[in-house]
Backbone as CSV, one residue per row, in Angstrom:
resi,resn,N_x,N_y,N_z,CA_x,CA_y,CA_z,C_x,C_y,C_z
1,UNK,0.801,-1.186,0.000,0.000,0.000,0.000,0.856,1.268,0.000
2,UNK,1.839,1.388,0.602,2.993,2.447,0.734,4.197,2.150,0.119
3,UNK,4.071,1.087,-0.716,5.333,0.562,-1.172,5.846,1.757,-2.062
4,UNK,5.205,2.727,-2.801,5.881,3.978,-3.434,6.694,5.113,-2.163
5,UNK,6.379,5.170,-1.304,6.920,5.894,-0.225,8.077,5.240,0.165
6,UNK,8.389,4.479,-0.010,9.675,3.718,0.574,10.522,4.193,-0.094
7,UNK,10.190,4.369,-1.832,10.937,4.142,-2.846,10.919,5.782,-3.272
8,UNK,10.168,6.555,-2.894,10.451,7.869,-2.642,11.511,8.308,-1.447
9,UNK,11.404,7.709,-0.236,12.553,7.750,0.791,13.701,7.680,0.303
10,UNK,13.599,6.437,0.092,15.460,5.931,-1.154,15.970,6.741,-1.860
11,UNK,14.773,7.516,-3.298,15.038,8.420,-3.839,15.659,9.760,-3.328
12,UNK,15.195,10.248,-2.371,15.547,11.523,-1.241,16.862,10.880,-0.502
13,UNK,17.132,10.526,-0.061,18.420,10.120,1.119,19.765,9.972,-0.229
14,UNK,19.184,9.247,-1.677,20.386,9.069,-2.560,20.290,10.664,-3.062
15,UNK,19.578,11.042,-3.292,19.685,12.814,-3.699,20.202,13.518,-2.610
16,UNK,19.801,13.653,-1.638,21.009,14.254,-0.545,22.437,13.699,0.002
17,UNK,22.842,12.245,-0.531,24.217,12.048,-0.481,24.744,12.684,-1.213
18,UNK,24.397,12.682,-2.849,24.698,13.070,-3.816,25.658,14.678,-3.578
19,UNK,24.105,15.380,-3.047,24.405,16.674,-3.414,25.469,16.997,-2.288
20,UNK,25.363,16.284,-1.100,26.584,16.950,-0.330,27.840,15.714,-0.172
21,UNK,28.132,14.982,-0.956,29.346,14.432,-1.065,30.312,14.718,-1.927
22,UNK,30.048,15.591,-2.554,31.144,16.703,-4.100,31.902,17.554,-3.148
23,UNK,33.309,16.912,-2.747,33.876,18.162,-2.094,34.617,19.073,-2.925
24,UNK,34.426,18.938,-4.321,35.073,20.248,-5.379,34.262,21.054,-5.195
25,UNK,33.076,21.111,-4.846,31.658,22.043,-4.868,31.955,22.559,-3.444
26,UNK,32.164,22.116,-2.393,32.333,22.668,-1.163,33.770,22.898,-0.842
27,UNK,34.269,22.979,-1.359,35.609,23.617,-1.874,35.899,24.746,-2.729
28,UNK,34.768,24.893,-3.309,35.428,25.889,-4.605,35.130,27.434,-4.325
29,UNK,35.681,28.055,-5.285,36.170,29.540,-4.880,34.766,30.218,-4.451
30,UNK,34.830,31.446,-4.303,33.411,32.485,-4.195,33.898,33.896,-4.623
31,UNK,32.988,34.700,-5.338,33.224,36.029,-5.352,32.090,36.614,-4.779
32,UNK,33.063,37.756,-4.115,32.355,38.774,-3.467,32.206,40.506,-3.857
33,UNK,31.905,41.587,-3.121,31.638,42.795,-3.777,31.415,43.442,-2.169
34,UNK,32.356,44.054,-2.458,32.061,45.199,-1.064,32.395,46.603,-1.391
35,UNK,31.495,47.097,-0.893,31.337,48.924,-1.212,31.859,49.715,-0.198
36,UNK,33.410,50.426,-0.720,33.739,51.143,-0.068,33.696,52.443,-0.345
37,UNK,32.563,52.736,-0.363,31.689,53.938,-0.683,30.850,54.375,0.547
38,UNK,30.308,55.363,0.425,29.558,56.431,1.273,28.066,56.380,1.102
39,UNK,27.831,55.964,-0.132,26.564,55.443,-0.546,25.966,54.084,-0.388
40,UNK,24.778,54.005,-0.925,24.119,52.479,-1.077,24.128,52.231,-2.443
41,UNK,24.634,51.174,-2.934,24.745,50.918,-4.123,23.946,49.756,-4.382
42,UNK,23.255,49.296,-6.433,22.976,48.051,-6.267,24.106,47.835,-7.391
43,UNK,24.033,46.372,-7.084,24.643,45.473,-8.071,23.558,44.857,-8.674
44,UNK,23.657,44.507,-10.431,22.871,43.812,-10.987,23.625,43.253,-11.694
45,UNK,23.428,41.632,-12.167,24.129,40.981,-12.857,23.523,40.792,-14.120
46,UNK,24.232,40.952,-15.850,23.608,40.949,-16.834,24.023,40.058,-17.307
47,UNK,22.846,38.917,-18.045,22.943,37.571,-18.309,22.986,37.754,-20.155
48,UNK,23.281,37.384,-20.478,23.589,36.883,-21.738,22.508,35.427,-22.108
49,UNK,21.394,35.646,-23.103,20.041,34.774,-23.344,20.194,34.687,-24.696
50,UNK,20.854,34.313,-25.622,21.095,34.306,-26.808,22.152,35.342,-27.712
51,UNK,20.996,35.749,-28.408,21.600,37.434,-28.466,21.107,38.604,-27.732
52,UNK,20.350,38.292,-26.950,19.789,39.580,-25.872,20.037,39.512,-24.815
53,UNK,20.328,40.346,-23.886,20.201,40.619,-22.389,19.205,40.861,-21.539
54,UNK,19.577,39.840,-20.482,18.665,40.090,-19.384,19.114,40.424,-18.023
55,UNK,18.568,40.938,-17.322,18.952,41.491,-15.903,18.542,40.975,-14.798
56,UNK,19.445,40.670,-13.845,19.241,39.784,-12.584,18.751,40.326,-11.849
57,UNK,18.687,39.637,-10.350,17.820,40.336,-9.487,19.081,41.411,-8.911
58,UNK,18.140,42.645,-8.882,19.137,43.792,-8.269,19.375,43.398,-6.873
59,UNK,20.762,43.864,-6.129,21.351,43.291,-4.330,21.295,44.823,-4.521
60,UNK,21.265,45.180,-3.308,21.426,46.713,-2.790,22.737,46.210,-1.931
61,UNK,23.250,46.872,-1.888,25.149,46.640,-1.157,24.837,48.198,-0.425
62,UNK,24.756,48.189,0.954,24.911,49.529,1.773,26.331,49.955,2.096
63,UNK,26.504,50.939,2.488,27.871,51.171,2.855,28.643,50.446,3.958
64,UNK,30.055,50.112,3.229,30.709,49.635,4.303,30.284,48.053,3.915
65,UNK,29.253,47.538,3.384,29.311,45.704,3.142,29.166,45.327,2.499
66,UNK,29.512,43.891,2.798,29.605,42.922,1.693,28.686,42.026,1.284
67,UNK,28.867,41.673,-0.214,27.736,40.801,-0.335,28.317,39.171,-1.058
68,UNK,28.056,38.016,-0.637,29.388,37.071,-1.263,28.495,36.357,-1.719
69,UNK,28.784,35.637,-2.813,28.477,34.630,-3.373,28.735,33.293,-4.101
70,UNK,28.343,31.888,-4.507,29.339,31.108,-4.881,28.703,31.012,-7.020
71,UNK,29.632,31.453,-7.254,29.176,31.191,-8.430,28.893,30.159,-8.933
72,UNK,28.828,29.785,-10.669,29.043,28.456,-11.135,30.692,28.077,-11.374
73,UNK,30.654,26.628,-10.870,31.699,26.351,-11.515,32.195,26.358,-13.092
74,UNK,33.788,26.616,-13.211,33.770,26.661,-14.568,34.601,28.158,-14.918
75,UNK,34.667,29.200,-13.766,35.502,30.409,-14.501,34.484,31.372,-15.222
76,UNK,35.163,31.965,-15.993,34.524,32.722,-16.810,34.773,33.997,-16.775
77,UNK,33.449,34.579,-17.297,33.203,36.502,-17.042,31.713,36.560,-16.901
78,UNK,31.862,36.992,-15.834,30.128,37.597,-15.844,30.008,38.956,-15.781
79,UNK,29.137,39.605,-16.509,28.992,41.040,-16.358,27.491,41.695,-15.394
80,UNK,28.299,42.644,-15.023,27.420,43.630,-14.029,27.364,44.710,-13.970
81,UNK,26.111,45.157,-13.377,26.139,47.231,-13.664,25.875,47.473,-12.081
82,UNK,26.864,48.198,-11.714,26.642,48.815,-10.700,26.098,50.436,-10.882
83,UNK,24.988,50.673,-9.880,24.524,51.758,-9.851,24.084,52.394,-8.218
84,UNK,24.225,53.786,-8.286,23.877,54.528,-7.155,22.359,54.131,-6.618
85,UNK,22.276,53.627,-5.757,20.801,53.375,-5.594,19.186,54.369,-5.662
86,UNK,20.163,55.710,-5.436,19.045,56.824,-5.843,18.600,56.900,-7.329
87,UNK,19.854,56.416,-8.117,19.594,56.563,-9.019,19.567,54.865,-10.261
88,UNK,19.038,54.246,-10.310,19.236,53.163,-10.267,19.542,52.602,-11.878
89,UNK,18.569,53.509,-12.849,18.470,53.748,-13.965,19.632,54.165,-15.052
90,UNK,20.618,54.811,-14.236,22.164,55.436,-14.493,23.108,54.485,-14.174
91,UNK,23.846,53.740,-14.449,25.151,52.832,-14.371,26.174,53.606,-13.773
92,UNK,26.830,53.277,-12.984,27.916,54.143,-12.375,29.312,53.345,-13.037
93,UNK,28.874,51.999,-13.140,30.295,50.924,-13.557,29.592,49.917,-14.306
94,UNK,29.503,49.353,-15.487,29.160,48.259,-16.307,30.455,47.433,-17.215
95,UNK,30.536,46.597,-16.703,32.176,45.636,-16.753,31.418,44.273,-16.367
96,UNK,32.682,43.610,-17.564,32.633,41.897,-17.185,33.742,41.698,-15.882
97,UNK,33.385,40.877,-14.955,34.187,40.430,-13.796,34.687,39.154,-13.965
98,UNK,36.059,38.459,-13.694,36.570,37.240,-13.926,35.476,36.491,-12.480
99,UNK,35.167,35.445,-13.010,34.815,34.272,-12.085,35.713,33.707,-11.435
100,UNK,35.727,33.753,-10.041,36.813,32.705,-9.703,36.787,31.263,-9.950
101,UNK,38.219,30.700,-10.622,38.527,29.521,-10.190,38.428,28.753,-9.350
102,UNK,38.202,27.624,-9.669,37.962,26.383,-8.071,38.847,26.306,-6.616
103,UNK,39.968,27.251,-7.268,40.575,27.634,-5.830,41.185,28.425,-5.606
104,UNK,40.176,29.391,-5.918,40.596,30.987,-5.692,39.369,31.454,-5.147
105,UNK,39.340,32.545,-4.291,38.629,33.547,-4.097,38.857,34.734,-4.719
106,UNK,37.834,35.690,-4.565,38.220,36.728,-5.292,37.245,37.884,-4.326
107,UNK,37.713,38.870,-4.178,36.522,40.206,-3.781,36.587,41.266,-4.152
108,UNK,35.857,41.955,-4.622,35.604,43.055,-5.848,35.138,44.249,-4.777
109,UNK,36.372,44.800,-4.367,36.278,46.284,-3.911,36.084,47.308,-4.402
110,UNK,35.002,47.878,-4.111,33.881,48.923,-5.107,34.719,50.155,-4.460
111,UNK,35.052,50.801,-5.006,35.859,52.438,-4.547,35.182,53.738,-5.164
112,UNK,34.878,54.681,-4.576,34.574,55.793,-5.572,36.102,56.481,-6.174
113,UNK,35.975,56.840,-7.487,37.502,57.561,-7.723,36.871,59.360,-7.801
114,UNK,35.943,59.468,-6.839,36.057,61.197,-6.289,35.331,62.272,-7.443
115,UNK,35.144,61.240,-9.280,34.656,62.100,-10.429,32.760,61.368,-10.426
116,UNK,32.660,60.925,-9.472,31.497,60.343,-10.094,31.187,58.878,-10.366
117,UNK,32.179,58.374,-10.444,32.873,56.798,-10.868,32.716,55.901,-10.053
118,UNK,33.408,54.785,-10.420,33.917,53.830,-9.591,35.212,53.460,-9.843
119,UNK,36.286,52.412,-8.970,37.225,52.134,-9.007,36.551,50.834,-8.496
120,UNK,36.951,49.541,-9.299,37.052,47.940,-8.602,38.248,47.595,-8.988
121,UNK,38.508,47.199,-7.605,39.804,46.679,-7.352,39.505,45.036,-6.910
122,UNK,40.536,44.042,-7.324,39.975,42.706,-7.805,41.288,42.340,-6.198
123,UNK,40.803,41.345,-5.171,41.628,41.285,-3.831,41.289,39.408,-4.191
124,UNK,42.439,38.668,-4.482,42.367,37.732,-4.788,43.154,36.266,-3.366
125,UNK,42.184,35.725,-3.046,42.644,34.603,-2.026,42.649,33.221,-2.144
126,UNK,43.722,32.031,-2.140,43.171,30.899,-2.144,42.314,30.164,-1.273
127,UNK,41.407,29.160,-1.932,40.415,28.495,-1.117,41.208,27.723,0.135
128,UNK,40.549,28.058,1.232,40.909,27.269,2.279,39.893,26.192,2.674
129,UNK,40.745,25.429,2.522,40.048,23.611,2.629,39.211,23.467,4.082
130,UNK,37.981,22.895,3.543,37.143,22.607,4.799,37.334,21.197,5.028
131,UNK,37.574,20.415,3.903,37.538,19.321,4.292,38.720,18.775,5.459
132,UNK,38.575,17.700,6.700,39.432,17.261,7.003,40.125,16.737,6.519
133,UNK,41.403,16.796,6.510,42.757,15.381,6.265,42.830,14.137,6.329
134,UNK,43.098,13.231,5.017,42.850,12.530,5.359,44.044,11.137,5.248
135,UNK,45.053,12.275,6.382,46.344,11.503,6.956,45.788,10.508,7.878
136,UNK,46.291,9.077,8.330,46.398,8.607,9.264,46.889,9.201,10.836
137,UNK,45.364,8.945,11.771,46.014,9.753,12.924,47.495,9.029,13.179
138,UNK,48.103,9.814,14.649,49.204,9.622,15.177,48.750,8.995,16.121
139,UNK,49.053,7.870,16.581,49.375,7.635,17.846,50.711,7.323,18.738
């Protein structure tokens, strides 16, 4: 009578080994974006859909923080428009950003350069391993 529920259980417990036994995935790099600005800024990320563009969900980044994220694996460039949040409609910075590598970090320090602008400065770190070691203890 429940014999499909069992076999739904099975299904669920092998889908959650799955997804958390990839330690390249829980290992791999992240980029971030912090505003060292005076303002509230958003970030929007612009996707590439063929030949047209589409626009992600806007992050509002307040002053002084950060916002991190893990991308896809794989590298790349993704592009983004940063804008003044008063003004949201106006781009302050629209640039492709390198993706980090599987074992790199990366954080994208938003600067004003004093004309109106921005300055990103790219602060690059290797991934530090969560996983334990898997030396033979000492005894």
């Amino acid at each position: 009578m429940f014999s499909h529920l069992r076999h739904l259980r099975i299904a669920i417990l092998i889908a959650a080994l799955l997804l958390t036994s990839d330690p390249a995935r829980a290992d791999g790099g992240w980029m971030a974006f912090r505003n060292d600005t005076g303002t509230t800024l958003v970030v929007q990320e612009m996707v590439i859909v063929g030949t047209a563009s589409r626009s992600g969900k806007p992050q509002k980044i307040f002053a002084n923080e950060t916002v991190r994220e893990t991308p896809p694996v794989g590298g790349g460039q993704r592009s983004f428009a940063i804008s003044d949040a008063g003004r949201p409609d106006k781009p302050l910075y629209t640039g492709a950003f390198a993706a980090p590598a599987a074992n790199e970090n990366v954080l994208y320090a938003i600067k004003s350069d004093g004309k109106g602008g921005l300055i990103i400065e790219a602060i690059k770190s290797p991934v530090v391993s969560t996983s334990k070691s898997k030396a033979a203890p000492k005894r």
